[in-house]
C-alpha positions in Angstrom: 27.4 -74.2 -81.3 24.1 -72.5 -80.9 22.2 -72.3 -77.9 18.9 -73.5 -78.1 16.3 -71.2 -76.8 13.8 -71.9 -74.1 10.4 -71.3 -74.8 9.6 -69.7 -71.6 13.0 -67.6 -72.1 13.2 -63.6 -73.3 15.7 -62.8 -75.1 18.5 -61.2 -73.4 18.0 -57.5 -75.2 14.3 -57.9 -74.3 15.4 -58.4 -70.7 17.7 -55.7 -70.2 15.5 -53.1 -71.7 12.9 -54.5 -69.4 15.4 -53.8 -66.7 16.1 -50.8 -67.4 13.0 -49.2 -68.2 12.1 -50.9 -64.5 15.4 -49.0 -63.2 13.9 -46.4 -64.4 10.2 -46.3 -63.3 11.8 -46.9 -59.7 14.2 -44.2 -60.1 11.2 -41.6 -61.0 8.6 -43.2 -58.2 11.7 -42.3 -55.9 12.3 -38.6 -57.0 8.1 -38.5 -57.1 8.2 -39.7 -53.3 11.1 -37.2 -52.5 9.7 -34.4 -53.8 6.2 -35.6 -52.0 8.1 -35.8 -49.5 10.0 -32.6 -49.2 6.9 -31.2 -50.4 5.3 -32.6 -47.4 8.5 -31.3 -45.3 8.2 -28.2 -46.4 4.3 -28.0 -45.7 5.0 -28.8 -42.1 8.0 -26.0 -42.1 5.3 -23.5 -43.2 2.4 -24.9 -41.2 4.8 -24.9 -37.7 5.7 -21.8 -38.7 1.9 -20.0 -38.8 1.8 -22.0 -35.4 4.5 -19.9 -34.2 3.1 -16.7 -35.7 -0.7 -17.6 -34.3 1.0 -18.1 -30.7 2.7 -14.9 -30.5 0.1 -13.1 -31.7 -2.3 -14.7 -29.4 0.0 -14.2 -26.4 0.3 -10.4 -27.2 -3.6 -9.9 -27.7 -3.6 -11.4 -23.9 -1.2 -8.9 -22.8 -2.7 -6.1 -24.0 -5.8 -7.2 -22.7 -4.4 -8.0 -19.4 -2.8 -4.5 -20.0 -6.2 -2.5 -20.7 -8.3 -4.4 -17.9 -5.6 -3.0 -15.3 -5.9 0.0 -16.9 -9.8 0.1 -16.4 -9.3 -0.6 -12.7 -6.8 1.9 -12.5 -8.8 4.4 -14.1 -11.9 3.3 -11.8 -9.8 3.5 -8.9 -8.6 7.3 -9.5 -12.2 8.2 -10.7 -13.4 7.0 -6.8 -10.2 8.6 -5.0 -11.0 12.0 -7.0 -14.6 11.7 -5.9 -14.3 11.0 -2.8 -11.5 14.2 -2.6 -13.9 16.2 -4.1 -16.2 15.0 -1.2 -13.5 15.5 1.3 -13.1 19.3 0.1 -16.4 20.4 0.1 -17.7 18.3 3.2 -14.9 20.2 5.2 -16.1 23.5 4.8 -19.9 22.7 6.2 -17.9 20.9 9.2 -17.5 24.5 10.8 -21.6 25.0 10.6 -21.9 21.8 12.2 -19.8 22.7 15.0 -21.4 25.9 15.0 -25.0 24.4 15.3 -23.6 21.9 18.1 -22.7 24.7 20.2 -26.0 26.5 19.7 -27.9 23.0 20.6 -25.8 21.9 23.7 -26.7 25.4 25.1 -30.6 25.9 24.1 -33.5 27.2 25.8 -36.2 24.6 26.7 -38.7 26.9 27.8 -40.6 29.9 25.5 -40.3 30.6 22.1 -36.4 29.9 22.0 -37.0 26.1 22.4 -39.5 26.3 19.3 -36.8 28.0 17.5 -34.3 25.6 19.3 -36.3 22.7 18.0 -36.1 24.1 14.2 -32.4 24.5 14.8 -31.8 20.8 15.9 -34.0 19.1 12.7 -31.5 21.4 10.7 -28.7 19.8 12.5 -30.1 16.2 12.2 -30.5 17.0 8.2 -27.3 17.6 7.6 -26.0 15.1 9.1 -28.1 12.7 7.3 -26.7 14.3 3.9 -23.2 14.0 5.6 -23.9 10.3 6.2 -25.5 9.4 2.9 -22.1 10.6 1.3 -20.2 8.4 3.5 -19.2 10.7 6.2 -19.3 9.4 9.9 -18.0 10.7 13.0 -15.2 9.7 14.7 -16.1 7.8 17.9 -14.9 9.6 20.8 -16.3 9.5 24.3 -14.7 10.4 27.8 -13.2 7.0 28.9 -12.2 5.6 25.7 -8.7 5.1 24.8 -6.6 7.8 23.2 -5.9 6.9 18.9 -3.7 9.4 17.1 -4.7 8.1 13.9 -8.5 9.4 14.8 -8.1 12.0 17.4 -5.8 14.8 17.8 -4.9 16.1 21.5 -5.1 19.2 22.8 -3.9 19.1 26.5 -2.2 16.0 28.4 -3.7 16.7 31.6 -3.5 14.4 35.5 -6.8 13.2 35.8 -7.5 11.2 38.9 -11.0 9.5 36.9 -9.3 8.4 33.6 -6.4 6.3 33.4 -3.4 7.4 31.0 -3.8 7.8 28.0 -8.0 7.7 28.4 -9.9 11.0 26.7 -11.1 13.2 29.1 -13.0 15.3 27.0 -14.1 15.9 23.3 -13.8 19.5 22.8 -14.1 19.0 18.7 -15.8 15.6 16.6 -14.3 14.9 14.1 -15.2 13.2 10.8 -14.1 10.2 8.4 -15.1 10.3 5.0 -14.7 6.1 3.4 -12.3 5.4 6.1 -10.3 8.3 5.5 -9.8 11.1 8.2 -11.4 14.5 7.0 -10.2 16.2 10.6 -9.2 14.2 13.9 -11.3 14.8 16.6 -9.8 17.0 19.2 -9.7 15.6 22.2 -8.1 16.5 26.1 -6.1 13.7 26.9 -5.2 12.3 30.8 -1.8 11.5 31.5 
């Protein structure tokens, strides 16, 4: 006997090839989603990837220029200490002349022509030690009574001294001179015991 067909019913070739034509739309939405997708996998491989390359590169540029500002202040730094040796060298050799003019002063005439020549000789004096000053050299405070500082003075005699307690200066036979906080000479100094 024949069946009798529905009128809403397909066929049943009609419905398979409507199946399988479905089947096969899925089937190439899914490979079109999968190779979006690793597509889209593979775009975030390559993009994490430049991420990398951008952070190493950055932190080397910040090295280097950590590296070069140290190098500037190093630079700087050797630039003042050759300066201020250059100072040091020079400065040394007019220290003589100033003791030299010291010695003339603390013995000067004050009466006649000598004290007008005396006079000259002390505004030479004060001169120079306003060019020592303005190039950062300053004399080492020493005075009878203070205490006794190898760093700063250099002693010639360790003498009893009933006025001065140990280790006091008794006497500054020498100044001496700092140049930016360094020691160009000690003073020299006679030291009680």
């Amino acid at each position: 006997m024949a069946k009798k067909k529905h009128p809403n019913e397909q066929p049943e070739e009609e419905r398979l090839t409507e199946e399988m034509q479905s089947e096969t739309e899925t089937s190439a939405a899914a490979e079109e989603a999968a190779e979006t997708g690793e597509g889209v996998a593979a775009l975030q491989a390559e993009l994490e990837t430049a991420r990398a390359k951008m952070q190493e590169y950055l932190d080397g540029w910040q090295r280097e220029r950590a590296a070069f500002t140290n190098f500037r202040k190093r630079v700087e730094q050797q630039q003042a200490q050759t300066r201020r040796d250059l100072t040091a060298s020079i400065v040394k050799r007019y220290l003589e002349v100033l003791d030299d003019l010291e010695l003339a002063l603390k013995n000067k005439p004050t009466e006649g022509e000598g004290a007008a020549w005396a006079e000259g000789i002390e505004l030479i004096y004060r001169k120079m030690l306003a060019i020592l000053e303005a190039e950062g050299v300053k004399p080492i405070p020493a005075e009878p009574g203070m205490p006794f500082d190898p760093h700063y003075h250099e002693a010639i005699t360790h003498e009893p001294n009933d006025e001065y307690g140990s280790e006091e200066i008794i006497a500054v036979v020498r100044r001496g001179y700092t140049v930016d906080d360094q020691v160009l000479r000690p003073a020299l100094v006679r030291v009680a015991q």
